[in-house]
Each structure stands twice: as structure tokens, then as C-alpha cells.
C-alpha positions as CSV (number, residue, x, y, z in Angstrom):
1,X,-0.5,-63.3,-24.1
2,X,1.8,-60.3,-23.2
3,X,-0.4,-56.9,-22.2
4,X,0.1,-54.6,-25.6
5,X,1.8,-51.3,-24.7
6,X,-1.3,-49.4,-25.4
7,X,-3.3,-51.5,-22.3
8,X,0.2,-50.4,-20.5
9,X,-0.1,-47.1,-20.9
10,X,-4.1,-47.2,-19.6
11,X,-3.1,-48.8,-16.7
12,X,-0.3,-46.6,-16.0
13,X,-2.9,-44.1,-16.3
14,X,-5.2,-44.9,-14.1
15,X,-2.5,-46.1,-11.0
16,X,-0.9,-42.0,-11.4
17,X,-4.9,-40.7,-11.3
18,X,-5.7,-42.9,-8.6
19,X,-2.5,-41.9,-7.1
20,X,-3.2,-37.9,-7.0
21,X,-7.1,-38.8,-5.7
22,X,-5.0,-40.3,-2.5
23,X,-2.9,-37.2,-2.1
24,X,-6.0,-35.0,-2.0
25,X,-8.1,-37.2,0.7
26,X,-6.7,-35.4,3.5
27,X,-8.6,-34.2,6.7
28,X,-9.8,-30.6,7.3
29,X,-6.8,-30.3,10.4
30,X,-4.3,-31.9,7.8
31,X,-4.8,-29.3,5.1
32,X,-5.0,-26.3,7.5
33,X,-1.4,-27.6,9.0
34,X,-0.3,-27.5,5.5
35,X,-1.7,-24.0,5.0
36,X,-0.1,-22.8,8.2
37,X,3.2,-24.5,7.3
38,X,2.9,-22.3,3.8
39,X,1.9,-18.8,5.6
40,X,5.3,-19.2,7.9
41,X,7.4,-19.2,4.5
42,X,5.2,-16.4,3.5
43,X,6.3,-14.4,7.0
44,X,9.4,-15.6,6.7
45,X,10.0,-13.4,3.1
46,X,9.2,-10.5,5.8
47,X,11.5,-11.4,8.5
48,X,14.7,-9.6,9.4
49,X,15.3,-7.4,6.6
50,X,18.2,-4.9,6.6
51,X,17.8,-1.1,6.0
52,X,20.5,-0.6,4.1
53,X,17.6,-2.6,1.7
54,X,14.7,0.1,2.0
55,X,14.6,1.6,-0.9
56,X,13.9,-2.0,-2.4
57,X,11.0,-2.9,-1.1
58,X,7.1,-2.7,-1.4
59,X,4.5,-3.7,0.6
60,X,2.5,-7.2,-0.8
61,X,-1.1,-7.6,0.5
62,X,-2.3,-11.6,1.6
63,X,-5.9,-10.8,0.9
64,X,-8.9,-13.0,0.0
65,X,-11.7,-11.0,0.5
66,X,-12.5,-12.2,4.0
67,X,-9.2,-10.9,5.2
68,X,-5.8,-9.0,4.5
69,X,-2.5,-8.9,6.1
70,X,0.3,-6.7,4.5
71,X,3.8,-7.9,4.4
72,X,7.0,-5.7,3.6
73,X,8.7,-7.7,0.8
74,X,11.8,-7.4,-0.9
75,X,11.5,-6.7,-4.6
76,X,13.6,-9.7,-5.7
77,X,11.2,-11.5,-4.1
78,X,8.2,-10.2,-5.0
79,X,8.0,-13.4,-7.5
80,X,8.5,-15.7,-4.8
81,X,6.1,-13.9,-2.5
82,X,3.1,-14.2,-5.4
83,X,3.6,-18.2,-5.9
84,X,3.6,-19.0,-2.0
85,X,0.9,-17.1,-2.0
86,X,-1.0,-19.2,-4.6
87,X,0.0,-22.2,-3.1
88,X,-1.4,-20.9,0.4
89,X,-4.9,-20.0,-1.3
90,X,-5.0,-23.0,-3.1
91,X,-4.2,-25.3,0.1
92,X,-7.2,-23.4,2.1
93,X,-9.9,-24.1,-1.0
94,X,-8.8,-27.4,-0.5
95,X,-8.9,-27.3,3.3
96,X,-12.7,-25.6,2.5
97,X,-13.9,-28.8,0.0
98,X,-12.8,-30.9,3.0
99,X,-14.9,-28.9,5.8
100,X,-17.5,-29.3,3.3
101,X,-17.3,-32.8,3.0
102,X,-17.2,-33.0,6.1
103,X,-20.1,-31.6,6.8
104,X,-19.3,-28.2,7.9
105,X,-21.5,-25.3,7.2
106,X,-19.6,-22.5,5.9
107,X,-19.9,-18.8,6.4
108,X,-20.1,-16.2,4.1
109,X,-17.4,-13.4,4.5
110,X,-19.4,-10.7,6.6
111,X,-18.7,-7.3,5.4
112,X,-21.1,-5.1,6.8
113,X,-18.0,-4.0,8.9
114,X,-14.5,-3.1,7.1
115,X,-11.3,-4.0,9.3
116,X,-8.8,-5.3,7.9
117,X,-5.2,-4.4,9.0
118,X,-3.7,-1.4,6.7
119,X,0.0,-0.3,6.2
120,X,1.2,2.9,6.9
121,X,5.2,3.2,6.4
122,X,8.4,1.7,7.2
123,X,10.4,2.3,9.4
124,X,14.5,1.2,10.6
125,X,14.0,0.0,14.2
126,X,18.1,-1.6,15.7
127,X,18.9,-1.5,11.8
128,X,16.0,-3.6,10.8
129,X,13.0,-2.9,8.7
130,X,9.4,-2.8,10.3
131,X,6.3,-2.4,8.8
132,X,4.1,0.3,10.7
133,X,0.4,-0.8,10.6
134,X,-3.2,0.4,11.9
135,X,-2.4,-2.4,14.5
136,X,0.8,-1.7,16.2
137,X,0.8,2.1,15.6
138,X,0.8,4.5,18.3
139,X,-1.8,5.5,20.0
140,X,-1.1,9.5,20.2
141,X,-0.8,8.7,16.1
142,X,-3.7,7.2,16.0
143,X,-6.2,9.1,17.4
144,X,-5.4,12.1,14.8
145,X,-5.4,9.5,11.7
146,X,-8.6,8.2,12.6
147,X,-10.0,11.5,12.4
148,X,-8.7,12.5,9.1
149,X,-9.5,9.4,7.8
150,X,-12.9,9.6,8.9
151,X,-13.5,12.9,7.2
152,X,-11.8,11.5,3.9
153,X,-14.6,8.3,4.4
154,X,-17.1,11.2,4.8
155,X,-16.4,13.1,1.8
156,X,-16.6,10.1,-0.5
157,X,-20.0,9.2,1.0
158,X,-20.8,12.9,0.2
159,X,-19.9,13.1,-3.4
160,X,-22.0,10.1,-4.3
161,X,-25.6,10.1,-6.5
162,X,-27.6,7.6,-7.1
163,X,-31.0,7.5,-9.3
164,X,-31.6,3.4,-8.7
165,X,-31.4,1.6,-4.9
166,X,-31.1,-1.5,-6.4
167,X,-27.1,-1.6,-6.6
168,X,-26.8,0.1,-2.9
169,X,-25.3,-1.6,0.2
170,X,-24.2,-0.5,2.8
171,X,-21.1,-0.9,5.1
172,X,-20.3,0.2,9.4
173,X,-18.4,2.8,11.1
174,X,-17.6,1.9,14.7
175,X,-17.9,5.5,16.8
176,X,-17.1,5.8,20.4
177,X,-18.4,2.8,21.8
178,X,-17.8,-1.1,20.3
179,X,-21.4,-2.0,18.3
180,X,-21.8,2.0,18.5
181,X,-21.7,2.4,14.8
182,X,-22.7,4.6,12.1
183,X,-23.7,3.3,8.9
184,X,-22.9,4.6,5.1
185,X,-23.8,3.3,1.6
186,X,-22.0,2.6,-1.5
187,X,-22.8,1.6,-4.9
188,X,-21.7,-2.3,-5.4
189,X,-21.1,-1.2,-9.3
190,X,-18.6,1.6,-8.4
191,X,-15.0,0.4,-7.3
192,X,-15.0,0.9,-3.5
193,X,-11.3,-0.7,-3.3
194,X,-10.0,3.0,-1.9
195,X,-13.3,2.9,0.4
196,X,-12.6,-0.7,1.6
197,X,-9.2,0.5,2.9
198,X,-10.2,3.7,4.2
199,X,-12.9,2.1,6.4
200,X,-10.8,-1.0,7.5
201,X,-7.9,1.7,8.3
202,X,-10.9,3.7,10.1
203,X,-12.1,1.2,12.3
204,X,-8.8,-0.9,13.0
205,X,-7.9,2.3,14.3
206,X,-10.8,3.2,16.2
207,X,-11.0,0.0,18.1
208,X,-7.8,0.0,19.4
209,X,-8.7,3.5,20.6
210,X,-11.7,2.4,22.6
211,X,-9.7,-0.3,24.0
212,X,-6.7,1.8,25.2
213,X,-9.1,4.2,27.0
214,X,-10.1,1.7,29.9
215,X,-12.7,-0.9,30.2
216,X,-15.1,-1.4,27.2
217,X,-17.8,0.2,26.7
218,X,-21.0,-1.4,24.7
219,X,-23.5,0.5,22.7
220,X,-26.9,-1.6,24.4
221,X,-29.5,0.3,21.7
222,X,-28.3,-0.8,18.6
223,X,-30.3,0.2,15.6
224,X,-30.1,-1.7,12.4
225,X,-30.6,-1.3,8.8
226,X,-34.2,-1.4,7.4
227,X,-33.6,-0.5,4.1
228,X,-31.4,1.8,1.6
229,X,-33.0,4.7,-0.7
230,X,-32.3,7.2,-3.3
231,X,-33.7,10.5,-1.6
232,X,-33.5,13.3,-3.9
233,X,-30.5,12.2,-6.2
234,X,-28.6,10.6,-2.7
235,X,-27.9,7.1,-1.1
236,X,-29.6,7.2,2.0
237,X,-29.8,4.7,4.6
238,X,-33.2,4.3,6.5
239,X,-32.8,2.7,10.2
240,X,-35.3,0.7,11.6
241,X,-37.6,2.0,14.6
């Protein structure tokens, strides 16, 4: 007796599902080489772009909450930009499931310091574009950015209330010295996207500062956090002893 085409289709079925389950059973190296393979097309959207095509392009952000990397991308291929960067997010959850199953234990993002690298302008360097960033900026630049954005970061700290602690946390300045750092609060129900970049742009800056004045210098009494209050209408962070 001939298979009907109804037990034909089933098996066809289940050979293509059985199929895509191969695909997927890659190693956590395998998937990350695929990743990386991905990013360099991303970088490569970025590469060796004209001048005479600045007035066409906007900066794109590669972020996923543990990180960010800006990239100067030409409108026309702002499309193309958004899908490699799906594919590249969806390649590293897949590279995660793997470390998973592979028994790796993995890390939560840590945000109790901001520094992710910010873009500042564009500029025409031997008639090509380049993307100026908290990273390869000057330091004479620097040093007076840093400063006015610390006394933006300030003023938002400033102008917040709060009448319930429960929705506080708390994010890191760094100061003059690396694990020297200052500590301010936020509400996790207010958008603190404009805070996030300030504070990134801050302390990107900052430790490229400390590191172009000579050797290193580490803050040895470091206090922590104990807790987070409302003191008469205020976020307030308390330090422990």
C-alpha cells in the first residue's frame, strides 16, 4: 500500500522541524562567531563614508541594555542597519540559551555605574566622516564637558521629590580617583533615558581623564550604599558606616 499524501505531508513535516532543531544545536563559541561575523557588517554600514554625504546621516545606537555603541549611518541605510541589528541580537540570545545549557551562570547587567560610550558630532577628517565620541575625544575637550555635564547630572538630581522610597535606586559618579565615586538616586518609574546618557557621557569621560593624568590612582576607603530615603520631600542616599 502506497503512503496517502496526507501521511506525506506529516512526514515532510517533521524531517523540515527536525531539520531547523539541527541548525540551532550549535556551541556557545559557534554562535558568538556568528554574532561577530554579524557586528562586522554592522561596522561596515559605518565605514569610509564620504562628506560630501553629511548632511545624510544620523547616528544609530547598538544598545541592549548592558551596553551601547553608536554608529554614524547613512540614511538609506538606516533600514538595513535596524535588520542586521535584529539578526545580531537575536544570534547572541541564542548564543545566551547555549551558555545556559551549557551550564554557564549568567550575570545580570550591572548598572550601579553608567558608561556607555556617547556621540558627540561629526566631523570630515582627509574627506571622510568620523564619528567624535566620549572615547576618542580630546582630552583638553574633555575635561570642560565633563564638567558641564556633571552640573547638568546635578541639577536633575536636584529637581527631583519623592514621598515613597520604594521606587528609588540609585546609580555612581566616578570623581577624581577610579572606585572614588559619588552616588545619586533616581526614581525607576520616571524615564531616566536623558540621565542614563548624561552619566555614561560623565563617567566615560572622566575615566579617560584619570587615566591621561599619570598612573592610577585608587580610592582604598570605599563607602557603599546602605539604604535610600525620602528626607523631607527628597531622594536621599544613606552610606554605610
Amino acid at each position: 500500500m502506497y503512503p496517502t499524501l496526507k501521511a506525506l505531508t506529516s512526514l515532510l513535516c517533521l524531517i523540515i522541524l527536525f531539520s531547523a532543531c539541527k541548525k540551532d544545536e550549535r556551541t556557545v563559541s559557534e554562535w558568538g562567531q556568528l554574532a561577530e561575523s554579524k557586528l562586522k557588517e554592522i561596522e561596515m554600514l559605518s565605514e569610509d563614508l564620504p562628506c560630501q554625504e553629511q548632511a545624510n546621516f544620523s547616528i544609530q545606537e547598538l544598545s541592549n541594555g548592558c551596553s551601547s555603541k553608536p554608529y554614524p549611518i547613512l540614511s538609506s541605510d538606516v533600514e538595513t542597519f535596524n535588520k542586521l541589528k535584529q539578526e545580531y541580537f537575536d544570534l547572541l540570545g541564542k548564543q545566551t540559551d547555549a551558555m545556559i545549557e551549557e551550564g554557564y551562570i549568567i550575570d545580570p547587567c550591572w548598572n550601579e555605574l553608567w558608561n556607555f560610550e556617547q556621540p558627540i558630532r561629526l566631523e570630515c577628517n582627509n574627506n571622510r566622516m568620523q564619528l567624535i565620541t566620549s572615547q576618542n575625544l580630546s582630552i583638553e575637550e574633555a575635561k570642560p564637558l565633563a564638567d558641564a555635564t556633571y552640573n547638568k547630572i546635578m541639577d536633575f538630581v536636584n529637581s527631583q521629590t519623592c514621598t515613597d522610597a520604594s521606587s528609588l535606586d540609585y546609580t555612581a559618579l566616578v570623581k577624581d580617583k577610579v572606585m572614588n565615586l559619588q552616588y545619586i538616586p533616581y526614581s525607576r518609574k520616571s524615564d531616566i533615558t536623558e540621565l542614563q546618557k548624561m552619566a555614561s557621557l560623565y563617567n566615560s569621560l572622566k575615566f579617560r581623564i584619570i587615566n591621561s593624568e599619570g598612573p592610577t590612582d585608587y580610592e582604598t576607603n570605599i563607602k557603599r550604599v546602605k539604604s535610600i530615603e525620602c528626607a523631607n520631600g527628597k531622594p536621599t542616599i544613606v552610606l554605610e558606616d
